[in-house]
N, C-alpha and C positions, 0 to 999 in steps of 0.2 A: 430583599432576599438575595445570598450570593449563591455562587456554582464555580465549584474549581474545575477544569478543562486538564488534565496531565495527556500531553503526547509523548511516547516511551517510542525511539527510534534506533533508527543503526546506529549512526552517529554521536547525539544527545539526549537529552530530554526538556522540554517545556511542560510550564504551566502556565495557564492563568485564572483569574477571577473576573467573572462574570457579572456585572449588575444587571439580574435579570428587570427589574424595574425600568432602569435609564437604558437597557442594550446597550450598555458602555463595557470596558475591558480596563478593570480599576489597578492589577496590577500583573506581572508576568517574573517567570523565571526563567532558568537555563543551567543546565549542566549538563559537559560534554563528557565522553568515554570513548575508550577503542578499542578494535578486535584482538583477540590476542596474537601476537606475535609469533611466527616460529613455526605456522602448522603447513604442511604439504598443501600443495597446489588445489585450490579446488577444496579446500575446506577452509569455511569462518566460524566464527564461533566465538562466543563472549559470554561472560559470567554473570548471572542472573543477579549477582546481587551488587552488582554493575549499576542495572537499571533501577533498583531499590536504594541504591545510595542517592542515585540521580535524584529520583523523585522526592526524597526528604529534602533532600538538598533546594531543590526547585521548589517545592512549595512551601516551602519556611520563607524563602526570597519573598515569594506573594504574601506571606504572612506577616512580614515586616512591614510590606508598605502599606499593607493596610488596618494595622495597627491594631486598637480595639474593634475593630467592627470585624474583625476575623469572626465573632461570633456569630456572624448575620448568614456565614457560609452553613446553606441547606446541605447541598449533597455533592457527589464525588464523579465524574466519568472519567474511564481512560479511555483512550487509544493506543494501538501498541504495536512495533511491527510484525507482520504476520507469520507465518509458517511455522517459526520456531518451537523447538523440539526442549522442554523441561520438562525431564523426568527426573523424577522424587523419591526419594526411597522412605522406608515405615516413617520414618524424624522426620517425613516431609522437608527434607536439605534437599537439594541440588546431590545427583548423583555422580554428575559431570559436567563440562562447563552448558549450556546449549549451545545447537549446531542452526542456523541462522537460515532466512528465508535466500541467502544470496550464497550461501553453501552449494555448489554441484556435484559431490563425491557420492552419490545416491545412484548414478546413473545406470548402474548392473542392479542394484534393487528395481529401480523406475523397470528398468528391459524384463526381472525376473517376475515381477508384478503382474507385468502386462503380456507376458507371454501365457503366464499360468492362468488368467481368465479369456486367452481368447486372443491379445492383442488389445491394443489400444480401445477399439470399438467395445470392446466386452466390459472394462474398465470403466468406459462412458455410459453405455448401458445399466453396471452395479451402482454408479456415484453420480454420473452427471458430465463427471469431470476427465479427463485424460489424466495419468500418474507421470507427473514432472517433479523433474530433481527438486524444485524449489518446495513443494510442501512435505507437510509434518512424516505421515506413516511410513514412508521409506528410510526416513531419517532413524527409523525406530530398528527396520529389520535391517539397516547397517550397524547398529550398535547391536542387535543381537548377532550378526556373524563378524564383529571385529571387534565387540567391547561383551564377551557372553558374561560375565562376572557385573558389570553395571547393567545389563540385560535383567539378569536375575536380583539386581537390589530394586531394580524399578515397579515401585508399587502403585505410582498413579503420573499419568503424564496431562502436563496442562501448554496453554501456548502462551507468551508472553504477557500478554492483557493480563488474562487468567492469572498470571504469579503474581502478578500487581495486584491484583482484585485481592485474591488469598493473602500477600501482606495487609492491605489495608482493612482487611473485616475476617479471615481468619477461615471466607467461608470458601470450599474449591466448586464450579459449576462453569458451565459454557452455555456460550450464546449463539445461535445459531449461526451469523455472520462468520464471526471467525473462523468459528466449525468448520463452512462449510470449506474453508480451503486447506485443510488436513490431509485431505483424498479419500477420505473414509465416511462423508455424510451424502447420504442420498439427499441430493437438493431439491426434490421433485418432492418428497412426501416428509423433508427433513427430520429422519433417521438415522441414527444407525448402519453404515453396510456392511453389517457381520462379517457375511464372506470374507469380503475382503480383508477385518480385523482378524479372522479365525486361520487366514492365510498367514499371516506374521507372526503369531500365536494363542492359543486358545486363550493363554492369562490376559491377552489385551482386553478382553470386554471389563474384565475388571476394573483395568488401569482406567478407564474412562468414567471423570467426573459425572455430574446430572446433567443433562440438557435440557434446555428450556430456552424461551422466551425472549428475543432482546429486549424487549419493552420491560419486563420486571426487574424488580430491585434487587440487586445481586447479595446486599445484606446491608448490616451496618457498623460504624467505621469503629475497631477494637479501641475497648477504654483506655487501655496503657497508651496508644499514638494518640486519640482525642486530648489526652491528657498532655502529652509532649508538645502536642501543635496547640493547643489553649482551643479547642473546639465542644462543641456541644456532642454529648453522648449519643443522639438521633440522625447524628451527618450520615445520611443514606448514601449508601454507592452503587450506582448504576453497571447494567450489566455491561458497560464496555462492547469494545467491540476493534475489529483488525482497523491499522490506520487509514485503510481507502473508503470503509466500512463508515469512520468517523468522520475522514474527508468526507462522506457524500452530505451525512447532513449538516455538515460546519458550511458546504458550498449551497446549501438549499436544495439539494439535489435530491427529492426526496418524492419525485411522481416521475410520470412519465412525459419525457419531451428534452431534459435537459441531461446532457453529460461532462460530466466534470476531466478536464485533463490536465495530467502535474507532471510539472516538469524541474524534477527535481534531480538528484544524483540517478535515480533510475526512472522511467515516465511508467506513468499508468494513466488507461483512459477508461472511464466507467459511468454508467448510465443506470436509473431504479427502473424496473418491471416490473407489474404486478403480476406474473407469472414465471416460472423457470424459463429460463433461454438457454438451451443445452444445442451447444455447436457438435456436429456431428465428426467434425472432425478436429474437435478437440486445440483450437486454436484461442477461440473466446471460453475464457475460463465461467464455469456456470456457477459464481457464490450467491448467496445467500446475504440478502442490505442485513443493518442493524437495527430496522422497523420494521422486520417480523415482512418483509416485500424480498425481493431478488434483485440485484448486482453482478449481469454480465460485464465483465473485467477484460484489458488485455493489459500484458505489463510487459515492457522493454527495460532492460537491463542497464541500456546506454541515453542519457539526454545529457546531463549536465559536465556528467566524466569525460565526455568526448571535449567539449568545449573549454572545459578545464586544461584538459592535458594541451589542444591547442593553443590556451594562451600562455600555459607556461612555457610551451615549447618556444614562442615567440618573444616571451618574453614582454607581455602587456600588460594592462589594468584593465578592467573589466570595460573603460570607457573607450581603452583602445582597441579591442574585441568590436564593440559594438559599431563603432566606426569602420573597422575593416569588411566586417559584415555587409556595412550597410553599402560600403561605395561597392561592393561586387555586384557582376550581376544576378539576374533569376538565375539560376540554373549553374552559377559560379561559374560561367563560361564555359561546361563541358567538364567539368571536375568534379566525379562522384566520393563519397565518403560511406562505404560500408561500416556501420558506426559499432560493431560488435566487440567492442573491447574486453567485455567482461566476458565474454560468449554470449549469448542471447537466451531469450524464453520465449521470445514469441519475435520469427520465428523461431522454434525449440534447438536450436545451435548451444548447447552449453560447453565444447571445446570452438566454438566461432571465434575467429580475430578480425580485426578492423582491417578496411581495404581502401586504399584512394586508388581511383582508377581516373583514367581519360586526362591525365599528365602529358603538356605540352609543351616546349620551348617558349610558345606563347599566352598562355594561361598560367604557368607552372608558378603563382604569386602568392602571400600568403593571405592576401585577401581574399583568394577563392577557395582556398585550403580552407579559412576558416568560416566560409558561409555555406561551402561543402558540409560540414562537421555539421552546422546550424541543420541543415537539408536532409541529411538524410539520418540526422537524432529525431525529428518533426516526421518524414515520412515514415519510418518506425510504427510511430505512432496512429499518422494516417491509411498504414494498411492495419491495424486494428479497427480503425471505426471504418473504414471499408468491409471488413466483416460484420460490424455491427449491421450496417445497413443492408447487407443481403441476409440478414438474421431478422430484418423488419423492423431494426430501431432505425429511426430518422431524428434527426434533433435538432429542436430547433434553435440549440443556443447553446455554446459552450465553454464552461467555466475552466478558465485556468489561474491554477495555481502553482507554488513553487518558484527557484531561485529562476529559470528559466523566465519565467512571467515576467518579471521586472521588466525586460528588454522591450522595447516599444517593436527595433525591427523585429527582432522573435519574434513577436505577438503577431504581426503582417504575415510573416512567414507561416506561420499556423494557421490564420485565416486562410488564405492561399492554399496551404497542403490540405486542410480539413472543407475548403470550401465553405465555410461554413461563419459565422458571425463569431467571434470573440471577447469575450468581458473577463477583467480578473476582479476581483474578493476587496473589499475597503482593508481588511484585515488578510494579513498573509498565515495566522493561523488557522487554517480548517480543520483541520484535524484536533486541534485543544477547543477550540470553539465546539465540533460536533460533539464534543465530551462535557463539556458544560450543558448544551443543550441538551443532552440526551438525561445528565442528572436533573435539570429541570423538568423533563419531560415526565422521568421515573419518580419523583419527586411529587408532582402536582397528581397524579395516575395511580398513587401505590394503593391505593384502596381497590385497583382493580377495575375502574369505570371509567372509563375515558371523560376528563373533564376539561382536558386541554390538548389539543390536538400538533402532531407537528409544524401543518400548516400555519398553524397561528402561530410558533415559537418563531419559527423559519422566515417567516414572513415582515418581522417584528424584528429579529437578532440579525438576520445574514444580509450584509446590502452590498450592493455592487459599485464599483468605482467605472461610472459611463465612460470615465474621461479617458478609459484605457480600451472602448471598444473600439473593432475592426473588421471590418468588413470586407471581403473576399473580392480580388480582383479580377475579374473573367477570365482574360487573357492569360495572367499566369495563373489562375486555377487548373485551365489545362496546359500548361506546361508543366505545370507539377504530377497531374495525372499521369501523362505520358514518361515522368520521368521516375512516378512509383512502380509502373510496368517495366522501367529497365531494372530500377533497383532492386526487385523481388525474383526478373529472370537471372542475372549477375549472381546473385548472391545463390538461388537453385543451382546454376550450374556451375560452380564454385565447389560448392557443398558436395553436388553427385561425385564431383572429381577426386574429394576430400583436399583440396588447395583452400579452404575457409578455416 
């Protein structure tokens, strides 16, 4: 029995096939896209059917290589990137292009938001969550005070996954995960938070699909595409789910004790709960896993961007990146890298810019330049799980994923910043993996009685590559520690002065 895995991103999209039998990956795709062109500062946005070309695209590629036993593929999961804002009018088209989770022009909605229930705290109170530029419902009441004519054609709004899902089976519904990082699901009782939709407009409650369930089957796959792709009319499609949502179970990350960290074009570090984890002050985002459990989240804007633009600056190959890296010292000899290029989310900096600081006549090299960028893209991410941990996650082991992962020094460097043990994925897909898994899950379950459990898919499908763990080195664990407390003061008193 097979399982296609489709990951629907900024960038591309992938797929693969699944032998859930052998836990093998019999065949993959790819197809890239990009943002559009031309638009003001502070807004992205891409065309939804963008990601709908992608995905025919990618999965015909799997389709090819695996020939006649195309017919053995059970069922369908995506993953998708998150926040993004598709609104539909009555023809269910695309009303306007979507505005993307890496969009900032929300930020007078984000302040009008959070002003009108109280401030931030009253916000977290209604949802869980703090209202940041990156997700969905702001995205909604900018298009009602700058687009009021697409405002009023929008008859139902879904998020990325969800358009995917609705192409593939015709049926529209959300699943709690993704949900829950809209800014409008109560992650504590996972509902609804009127208020807050009754605040943008009374017609929102309409626009909003069924929620339900991630563990159920989102539908199944419409006869015309089964027919196009040579599939069985019973190919089920699983509820999907946001791509850190589908990262958690493509990395096994799917109880409590392990957190996955991707270090990718932007990092995210996240961890499963079996209870809400709502940060009081609004730093670790409180979603909702894709197994019906919670996923406090924190996400950085800047990992792989920073290191990129260094080695282009330089002028290297990824091997000569890696070398420069590695002959610098800890600490790049006094050389900080404020890595905020894109502006940041966490912390909430969405006009932030990048800073090197601590330039010397004698350090001033580009091997510390560039292990600076390494340092403080990494500590980023380790003042998120430094919130985890006063939030009472502890973990005992941490999976990374992403292009970032490759790097053996990175890898040290993250032990070191996270203190913490290091392992990355046999496969660098997790996120088309947790999609596969999840349609086998929804797949073997749809009767509604648990016959197969995550545990056992997870356990069976995700294996680890030992040969890339790492282990924390005392010495410069705290020197790292000490150097996240300059990088967190730096960057505050930067910011107070508005020079960030």
């Amino acid at each position: 029995m097979y399982f296609l895995g489709i990951d629907s991103g900024t960038q591309s999209t992938k797929a693969i096939v699944l032998d859930l039998d052998s836990g093998k990956i019999l065949a993959s795709g790819h197809s890239s896209y990009e943002l559009i062109d031309g638009l003001p500062p502070g807004h992205l946005e891409q065309h939804p059917q963008a990601w709908i070309d992608a995905v025919d695209a990618s999965v015909q590629q799997c389709l090819e290589q695996i020939g006649k036993d195309k017919t053995k593929i059970a069922g369908i999961g995506v993953s998708g990137q998150q926040h993004g804002l598709v609104a539909l009018g009555a023809d269910d088209k695309p009303v306007r292009p979507a505005k993307l989770w890496c969009d900032t022009s929300t930020q007078a909605q984000c302040a009008e938001i959070a002003h009108h229930f109280g401030g931030q705290q009253g916000v977290i109170a209604a949802a869980g969550n703090a209202m940041l530029p990156g997700y969905t419902i702001p995205k909604l009441l900018w298009m009602k005070q700058n687009e009021p004519e697409n405002f009023a054609k929008t008859k139902t709004i879904l998020l990325p996954h969800d358009y995917i899902n609705f192409w593939l089976s015709g049926v529209k519904r959300m699943e709690y995960g993704d949900a829950s990082g809209m800014g409008i699901l109560n992650v504590n009782t996972r509902q609804w938070a009127y208020d807050i939709c009754d605040y943008i407009d009374p017609s929102v409650r309409a626009m909003l699909p069924p929620l339900g369930s991630s563990k159920a089957v989102h539908g199944t796959i419409r006869k015309d595409l089964a027919v196009k792709w040579g599939l069985n009319f019973d190919v089920i499609i699983s509820a999907g789910g946001g791509d850190n949502m589908m990262g958690a179970i493509g990395t096994g990350n799917i109880k409590p004790g392990v957190v996955t960290a991707s270090f990718g074009t932007s990092g995210t570090l996240y961890g499963v709960a079996g209870s809400p984890v709502v940060d009081g002050q609004g730093e670790v985002a409180a979603f909702c896993d894709s197994t019906d459990q919670w996923l406090p989240l924190v996400c950085t804007m800047n990992v792989t961007v920073v290191t990129e633009q260094v080695r282009e600056m330089f002028r290297w190959d990824l091997k000569q990146l890696e070398a420069a890296v590695k002959s610098a010292p800890v600490g790049a000899d006094g050389v900080m890298f404020l890595p905020y290029l894109n502006g940041e989310r966490t912390p909430n900096l969405p006009n932030g810019s990048g800073v090197i600081h601590g330039l010397r006549p004698t350090n001033m090299a580009p091997a510390n330049i560039a292990r600076a960028a390494v340092e403080g893209a990494t500590l980023g991410l380790a003042y998120g799980l430094k919130r985890f941990r006063d939030l009472g996650m502890n973990p005992t082991e941490i999976r990374l994923t992403g292009g970032g992962s490759k790097s053996s020094v990175w890898r040290q460097i993250a032990a070191d910043c996270f203190n913490a043990e290091v392992v990355t994925l046999s496969t660098s897909e997790g996120a088309a993996l947790g999609g596969a898994i999840q349609a086998a899950y929804a797949h073997a379950n749809q009767s509604g009685t648990e016959t197969v459990s995550y545990e056992q898919l997870c356990a069976r499908l995700v294996t680890l590559d030992e040969s890339t763990r790492c282990k924390p080195n005392a010495e410069n664990a705290a020197l790292y520690a000490a150097q996240l407390d300059r990088q967190m003061e730096l960057t505050g008193r930067l910011n107070q002065t508005g020079w960030l």
